[in-house]
C-alpha positions as CSV (number, residue, x, y, z in Angstrom):
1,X,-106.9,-104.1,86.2
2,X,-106.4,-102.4,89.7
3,X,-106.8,-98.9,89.2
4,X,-104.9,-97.7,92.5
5,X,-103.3,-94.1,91.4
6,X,-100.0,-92.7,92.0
7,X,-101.0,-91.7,95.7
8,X,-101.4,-94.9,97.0
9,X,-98.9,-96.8,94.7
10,X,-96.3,-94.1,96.6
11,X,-97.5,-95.0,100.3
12,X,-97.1,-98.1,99.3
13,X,-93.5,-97.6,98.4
14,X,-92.9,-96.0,101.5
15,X,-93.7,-98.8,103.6
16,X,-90.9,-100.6,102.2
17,X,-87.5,-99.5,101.3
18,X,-88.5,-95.8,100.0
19,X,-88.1,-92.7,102.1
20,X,-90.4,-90.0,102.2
21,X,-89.5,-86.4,100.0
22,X,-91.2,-83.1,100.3
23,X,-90.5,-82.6,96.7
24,X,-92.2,-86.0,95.5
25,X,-95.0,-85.7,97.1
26,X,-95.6,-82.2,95.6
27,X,-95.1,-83.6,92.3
28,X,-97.5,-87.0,93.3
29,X,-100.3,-84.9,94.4
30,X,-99.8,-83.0,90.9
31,X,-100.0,-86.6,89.2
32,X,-103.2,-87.5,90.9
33,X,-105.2,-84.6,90.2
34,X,-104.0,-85.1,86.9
35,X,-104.9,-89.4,87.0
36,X,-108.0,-88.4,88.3
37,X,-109.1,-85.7,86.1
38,X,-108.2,-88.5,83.3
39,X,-110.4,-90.7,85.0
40,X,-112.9,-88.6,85.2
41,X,-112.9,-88.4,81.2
42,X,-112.4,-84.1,81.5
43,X,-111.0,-82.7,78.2
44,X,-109.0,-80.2,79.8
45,X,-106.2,-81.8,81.8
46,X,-103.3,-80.1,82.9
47,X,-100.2,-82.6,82.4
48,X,-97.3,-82.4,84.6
49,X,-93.0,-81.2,83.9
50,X,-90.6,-82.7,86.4
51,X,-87.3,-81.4,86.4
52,X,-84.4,-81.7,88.5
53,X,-80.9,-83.1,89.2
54,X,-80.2,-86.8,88.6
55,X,-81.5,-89.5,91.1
56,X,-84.6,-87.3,92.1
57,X,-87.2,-90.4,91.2
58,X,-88.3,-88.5,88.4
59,X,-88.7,-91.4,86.2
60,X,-90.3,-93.3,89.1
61,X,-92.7,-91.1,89.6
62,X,-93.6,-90.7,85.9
63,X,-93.9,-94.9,85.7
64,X,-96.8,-94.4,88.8
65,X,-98.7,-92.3,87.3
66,X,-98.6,-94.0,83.9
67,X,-98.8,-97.9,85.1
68,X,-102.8,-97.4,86.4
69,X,-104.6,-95.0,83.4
70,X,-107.4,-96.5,82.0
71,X,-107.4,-94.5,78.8
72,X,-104.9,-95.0,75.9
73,X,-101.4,-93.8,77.2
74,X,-97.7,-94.6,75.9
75,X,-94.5,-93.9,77.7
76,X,-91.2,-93.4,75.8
77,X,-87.8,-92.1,76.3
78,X,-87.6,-88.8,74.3
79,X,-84.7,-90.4,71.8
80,X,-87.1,-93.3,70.8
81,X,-90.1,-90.3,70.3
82,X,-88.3,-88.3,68.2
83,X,-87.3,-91.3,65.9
84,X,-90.8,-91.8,65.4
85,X,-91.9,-88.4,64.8
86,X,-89.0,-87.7,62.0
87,X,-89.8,-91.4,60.2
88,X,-93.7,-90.0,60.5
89,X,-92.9,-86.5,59.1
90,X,-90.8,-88.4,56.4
91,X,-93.8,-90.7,55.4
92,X,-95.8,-87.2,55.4
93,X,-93.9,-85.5,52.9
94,X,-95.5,-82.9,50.9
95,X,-98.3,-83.1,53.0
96,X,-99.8,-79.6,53.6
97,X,-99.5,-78.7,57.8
98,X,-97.7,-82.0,58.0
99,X,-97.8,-81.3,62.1
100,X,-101.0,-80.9,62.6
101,X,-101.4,-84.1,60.2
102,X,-99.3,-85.9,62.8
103,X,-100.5,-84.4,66.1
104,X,-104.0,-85.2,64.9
105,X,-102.3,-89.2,64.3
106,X,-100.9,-89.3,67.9
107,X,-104.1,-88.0,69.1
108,X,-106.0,-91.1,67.7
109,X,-103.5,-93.0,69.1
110,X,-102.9,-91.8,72.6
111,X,-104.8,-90.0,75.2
112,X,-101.4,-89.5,77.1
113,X,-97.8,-89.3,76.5
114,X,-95.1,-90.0,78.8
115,X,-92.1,-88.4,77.5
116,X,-88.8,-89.1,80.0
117,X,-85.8,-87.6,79.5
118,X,-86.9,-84.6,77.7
119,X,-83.7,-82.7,76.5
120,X,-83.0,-80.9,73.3
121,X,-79.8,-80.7,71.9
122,X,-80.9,-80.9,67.5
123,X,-82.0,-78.0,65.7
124,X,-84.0,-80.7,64.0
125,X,-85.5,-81.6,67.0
126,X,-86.1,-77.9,67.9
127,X,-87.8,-77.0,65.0
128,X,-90.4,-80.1,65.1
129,X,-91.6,-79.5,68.4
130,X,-91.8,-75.6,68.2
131,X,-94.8,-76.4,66.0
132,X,-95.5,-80.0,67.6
133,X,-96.4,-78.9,71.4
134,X,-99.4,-76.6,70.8
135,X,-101.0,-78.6,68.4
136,X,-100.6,-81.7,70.7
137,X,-102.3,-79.6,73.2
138,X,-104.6,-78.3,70.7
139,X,-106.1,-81.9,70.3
140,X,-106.3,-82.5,74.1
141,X,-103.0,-85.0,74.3
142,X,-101.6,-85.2,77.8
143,X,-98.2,-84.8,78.2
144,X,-96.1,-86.1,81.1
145,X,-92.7,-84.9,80.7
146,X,-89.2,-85.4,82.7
147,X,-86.1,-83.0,82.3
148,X,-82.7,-82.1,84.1
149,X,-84.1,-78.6,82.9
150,X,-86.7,-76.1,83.7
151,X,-88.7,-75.0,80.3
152,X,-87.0,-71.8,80.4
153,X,-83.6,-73.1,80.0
154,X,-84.1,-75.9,77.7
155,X,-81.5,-76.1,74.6
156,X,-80.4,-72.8,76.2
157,X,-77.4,-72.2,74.0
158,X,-78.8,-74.2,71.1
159,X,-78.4,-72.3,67.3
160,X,-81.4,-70.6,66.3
161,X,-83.4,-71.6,69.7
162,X,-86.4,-68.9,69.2
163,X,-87.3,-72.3,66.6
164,X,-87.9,-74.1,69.9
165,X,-89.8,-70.9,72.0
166,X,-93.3,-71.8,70.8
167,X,-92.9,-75.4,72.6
168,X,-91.4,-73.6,75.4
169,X,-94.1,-71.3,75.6
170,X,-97.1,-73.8,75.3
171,X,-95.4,-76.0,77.8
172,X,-95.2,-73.2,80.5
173,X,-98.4,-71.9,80.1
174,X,-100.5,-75.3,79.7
175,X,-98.9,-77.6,82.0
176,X,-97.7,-77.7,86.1
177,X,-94.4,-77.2,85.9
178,X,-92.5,-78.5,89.3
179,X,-88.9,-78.9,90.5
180,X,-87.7,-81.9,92.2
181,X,-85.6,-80.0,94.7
182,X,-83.7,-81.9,97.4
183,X,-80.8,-83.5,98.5
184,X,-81.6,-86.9,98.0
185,X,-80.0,-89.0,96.1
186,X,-82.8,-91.8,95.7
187,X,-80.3,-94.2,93.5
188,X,-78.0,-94.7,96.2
189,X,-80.3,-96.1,98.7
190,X,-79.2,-100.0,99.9
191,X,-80.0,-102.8,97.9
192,X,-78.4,-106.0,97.1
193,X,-75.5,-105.1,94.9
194,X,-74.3,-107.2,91.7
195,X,-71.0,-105.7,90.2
196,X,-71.0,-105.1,86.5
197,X,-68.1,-102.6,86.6
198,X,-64.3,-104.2,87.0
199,X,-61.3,-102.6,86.5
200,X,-59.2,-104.1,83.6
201,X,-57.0,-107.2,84.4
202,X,-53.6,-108.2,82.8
203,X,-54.6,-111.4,83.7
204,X,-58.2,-112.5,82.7
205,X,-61.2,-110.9,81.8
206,X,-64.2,-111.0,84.0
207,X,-66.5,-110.3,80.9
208,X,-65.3,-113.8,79.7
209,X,-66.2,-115.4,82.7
210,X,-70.2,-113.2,82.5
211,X,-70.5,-114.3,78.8
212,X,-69.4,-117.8,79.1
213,X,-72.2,-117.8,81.8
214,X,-74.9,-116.1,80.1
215,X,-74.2,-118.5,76.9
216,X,-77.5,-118.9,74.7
217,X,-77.3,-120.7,71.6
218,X,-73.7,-120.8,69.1
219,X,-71.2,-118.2,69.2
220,X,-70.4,-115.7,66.8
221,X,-67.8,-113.3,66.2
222,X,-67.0,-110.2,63.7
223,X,-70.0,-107.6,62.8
224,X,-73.8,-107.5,63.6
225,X,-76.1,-105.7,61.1
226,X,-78.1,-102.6,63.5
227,X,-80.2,-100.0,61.8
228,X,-78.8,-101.2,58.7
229,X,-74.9,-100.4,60.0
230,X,-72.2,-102.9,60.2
231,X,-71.3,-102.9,63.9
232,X,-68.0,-104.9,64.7
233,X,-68.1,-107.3,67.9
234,X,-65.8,-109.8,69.3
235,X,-68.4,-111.8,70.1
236,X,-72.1,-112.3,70.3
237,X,-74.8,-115.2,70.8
238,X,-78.7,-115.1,70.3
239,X,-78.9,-113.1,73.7
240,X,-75.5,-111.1,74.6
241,X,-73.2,-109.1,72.7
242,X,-69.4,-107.9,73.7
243,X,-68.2,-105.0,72.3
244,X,-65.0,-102.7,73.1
245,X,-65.2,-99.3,73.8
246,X,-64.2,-98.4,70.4
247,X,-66.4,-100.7,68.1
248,X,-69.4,-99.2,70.0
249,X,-68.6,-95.2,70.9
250,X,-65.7,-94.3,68.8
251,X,-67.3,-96.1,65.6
252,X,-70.2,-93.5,63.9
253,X,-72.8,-94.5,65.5
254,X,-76.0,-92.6,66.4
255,X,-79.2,-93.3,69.4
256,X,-81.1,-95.3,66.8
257,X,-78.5,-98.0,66.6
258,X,-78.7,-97.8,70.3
259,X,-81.6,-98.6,70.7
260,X,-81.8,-101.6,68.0
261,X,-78.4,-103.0,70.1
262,X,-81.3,-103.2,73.2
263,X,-84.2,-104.7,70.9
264,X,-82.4,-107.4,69.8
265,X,-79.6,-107.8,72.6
266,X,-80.5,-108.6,76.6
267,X,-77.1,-107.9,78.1
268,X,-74.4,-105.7,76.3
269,X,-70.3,-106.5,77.4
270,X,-68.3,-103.2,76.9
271,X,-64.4,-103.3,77.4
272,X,-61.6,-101.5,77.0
273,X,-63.4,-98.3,78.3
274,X,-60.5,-95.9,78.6
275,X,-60.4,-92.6,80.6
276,X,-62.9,-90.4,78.6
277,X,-60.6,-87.3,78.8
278,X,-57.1,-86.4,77.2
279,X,-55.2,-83.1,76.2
280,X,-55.2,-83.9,72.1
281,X,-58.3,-81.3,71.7
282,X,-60.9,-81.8,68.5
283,X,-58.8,-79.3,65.4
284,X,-62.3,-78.9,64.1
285,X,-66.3,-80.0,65.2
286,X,-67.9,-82.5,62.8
287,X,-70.3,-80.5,60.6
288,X,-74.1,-81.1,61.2
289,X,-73.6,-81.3,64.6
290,X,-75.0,-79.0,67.4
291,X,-72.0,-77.8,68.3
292,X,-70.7,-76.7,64.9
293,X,-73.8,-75.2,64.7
294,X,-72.8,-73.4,67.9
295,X,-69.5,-72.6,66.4
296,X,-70.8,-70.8,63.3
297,X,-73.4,-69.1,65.8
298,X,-70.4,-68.0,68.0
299,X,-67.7,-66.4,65.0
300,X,-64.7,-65.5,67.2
301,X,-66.4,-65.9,70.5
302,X,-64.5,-68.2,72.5
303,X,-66.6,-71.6,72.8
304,X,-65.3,-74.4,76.0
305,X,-63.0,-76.4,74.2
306,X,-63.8,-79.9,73.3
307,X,-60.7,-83.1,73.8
308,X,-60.6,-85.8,71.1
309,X,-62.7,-88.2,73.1
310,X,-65.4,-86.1,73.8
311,X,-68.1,-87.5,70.7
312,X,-67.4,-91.0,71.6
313,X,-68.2,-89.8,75.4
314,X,-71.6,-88.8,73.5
315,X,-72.1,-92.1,72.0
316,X,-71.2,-93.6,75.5
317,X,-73.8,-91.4,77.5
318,X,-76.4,-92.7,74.5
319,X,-75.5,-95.8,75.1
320,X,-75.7,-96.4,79.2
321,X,-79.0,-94.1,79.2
322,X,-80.6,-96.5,75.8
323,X,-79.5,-99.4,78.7
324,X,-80.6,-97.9,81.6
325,X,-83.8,-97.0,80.5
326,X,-84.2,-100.7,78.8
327,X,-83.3,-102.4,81.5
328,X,-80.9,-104.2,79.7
329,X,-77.3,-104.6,81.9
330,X,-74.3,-103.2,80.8
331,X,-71.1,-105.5,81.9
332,X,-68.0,-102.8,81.8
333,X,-64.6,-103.5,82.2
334,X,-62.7,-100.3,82.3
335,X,-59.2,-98.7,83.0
336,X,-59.9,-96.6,86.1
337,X,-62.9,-96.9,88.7
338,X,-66.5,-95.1,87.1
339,X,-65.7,-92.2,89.4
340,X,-62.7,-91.3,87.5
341,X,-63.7,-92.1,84.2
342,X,-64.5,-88.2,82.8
343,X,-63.3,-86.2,85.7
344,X,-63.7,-83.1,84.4
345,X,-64.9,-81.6,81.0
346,X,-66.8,-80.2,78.2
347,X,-69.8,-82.9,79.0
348,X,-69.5,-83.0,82.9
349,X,-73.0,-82.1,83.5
350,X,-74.3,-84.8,81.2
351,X,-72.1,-86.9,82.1
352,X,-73.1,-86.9,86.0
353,X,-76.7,-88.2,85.0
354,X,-74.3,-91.6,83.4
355,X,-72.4,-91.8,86.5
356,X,-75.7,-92.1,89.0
357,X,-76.9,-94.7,86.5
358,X,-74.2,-96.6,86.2
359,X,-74.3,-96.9,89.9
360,X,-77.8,-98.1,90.1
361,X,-76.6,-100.5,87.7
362,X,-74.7,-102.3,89.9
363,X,-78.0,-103.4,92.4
364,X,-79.3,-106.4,91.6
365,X,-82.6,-105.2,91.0
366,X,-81.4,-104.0,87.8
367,X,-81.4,-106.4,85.2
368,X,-83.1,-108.7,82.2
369,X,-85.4,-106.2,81.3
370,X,-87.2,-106.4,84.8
371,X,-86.4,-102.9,86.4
């Protein structure tokens, strides 16, 4: 196995299509000290935060570091982590310290762990890894993590956040902790571009022509079984499924459905995407959810006010990020062009990391698991 680092594996992406970035090189020499260190087999190694606006390479950069370590690593998209950690704690019930039970489990398993995407928005979540981050450091596990936050601002307006401060804390005080500054979008640099965004048609669907293509095995049509939900479809096959906008973001449907639609499906058809904002607003907030929790937090304070659409916008951000980071293409055919599709809103900064990655999604690189 060639054991080349994140150092070279960058100059080697700068002799082709890559440009160079003050920012990522700050963060790459961060990543080799910290390859090297691991290399080295040192018990006290410093991991490595990156946060910064979409399209920074942040990802990349994580996927360098990670491809070449020798000792026992796993990357994972924060969503798919915290699945596993609540179905461990579950298996762990009435288990005395059931955290340091399961920090000392990931230990045996992992030397490091690549977390990307790292953004809490659960008290669940928040209470977990307020105890979960100093005993992972406690039993030497490397962490790698990528935000769109710093530490210090990290499920900022969340209900009872001081559950979250220990992580915070321990992250900040045991790990390097550098922004991806810049002006650089590195998503929108030329490639060969395949379009899997149309506008709708009166006349014919473009999604019929992409599935007819991509045929694999007999047809089927009505509900698939995800995560133990019934999930409607208009049609699926062995390899694809097409969906409309409401059967897969207006129905109730959470990340871990999400990301059974990408274990068992290689290309996902979504139509009838609509424009994700309207002037009905939401009469009341779901209870259990973050932002009810808000609500009750807030009493009469005056929280930004939330449309009708905005939880299947959720669902659809869930969805085009479990893609995206998949590699599994997502064929849309939508009302209005992807710029226009949530022009303003309760969920506009989330909702700008979607945008840049439904962009990317149109290059050809992007596609059948290979990107």
């Amino acid at each position: 196995m060639s054991q080349k680092g994140p150092i070279e594996r960058y100059q080697q992406a700068l002799k082709g299509r890559f440009v160079p970035d003050p920012a990522q090189e700050r963060a790459v020499d961060l990543l080799q000290g910290c390859f090297e260190a691991l290399q080295q087999g040192r018990r006290d190694v410093a991991g490595l935060y990156m946060w910064g606006r979409v399209g920074r390479g942040k990802t990349w950069l994580m996927d360098l570091f990670q491809s070449d370590l020798k000792c026992a690593s796993r990357r994972q998209h924060y969503h798919h982590f915290m699945r596993d950690i609540h179905q461990r704690l579950f298996r762990l019930s009435g288990t005395p310290d059931p955290l340091t039970v399961l920090a000392k489990e990931l230990a045996s398993e992992v030397r490091v762990l690549c977390l990307d995407e790292f953004f809490v928005n659960d008290i669940g979540d928040a209470v977990v890894l307020g105890g979960l981050v100093q005993r992972l450091f406690d039993q030497d596990v490397v962490l790698v993590l990528t935000s769109n936050q710093p530490p210090d601002q990290l499920y900022s307006e969340g209900h009872n956040r001081d559950r979250l401060q220990p992580a915070i804390d321990a992250i900040q005080a045991q790990m390097n902790v550098i922004a991806l500054d810049g002006e650089q979008d590195h998503r929108l640099h030329p490639g060969e571009v395949r379009q899997r965004y149309w506008l709708k048609s009166e006349t014919s669907s473009p999604l019929a022509a992409v599935f007819r293509d991509q045929l694999n095995g007999p047809v089927k049509s009505g509900p698939v079984r995800l995560n133990n939900r019934q999930v409607d479809s208009l049609q699926h096959d062995a390899h694809q499924i097409w969906c409309t906008y409401d059967q897969l973001c207006e129905a109730p449907l959470a990340a871990a459905e999400y990301i059974e639609l990408c274990d068992r499906f290689g290309h996902v058809l979504l139509t009838d995407v609509p424009v994700l904002t309207c002037e009905r607003h939401l009469a009341a907030i779901a209870r259990g959810t973050e932002d009810a929790a808000r609500q009750v937090a807030a009493g009469d304070r005056k929280l930004p006010s939330l449309t009708a659409r905005d939880n299947g916008v959720r669902r659809f951000i869930a969805l085009v990020d479990e893609c995206y980071d998949r590699g599994v293409p997502l064929w849309i055919e939508a009302e209005v062009p992807m710029e226009e599709l949530y022009p303003e809103g309760y969920l506009s900064f989330a909702f700008r990391r979607t945008l840049s990655r439904l962009r990317e999604m149109q290059l050809n690189r992007f596609g059948g698991g290979a990107f």
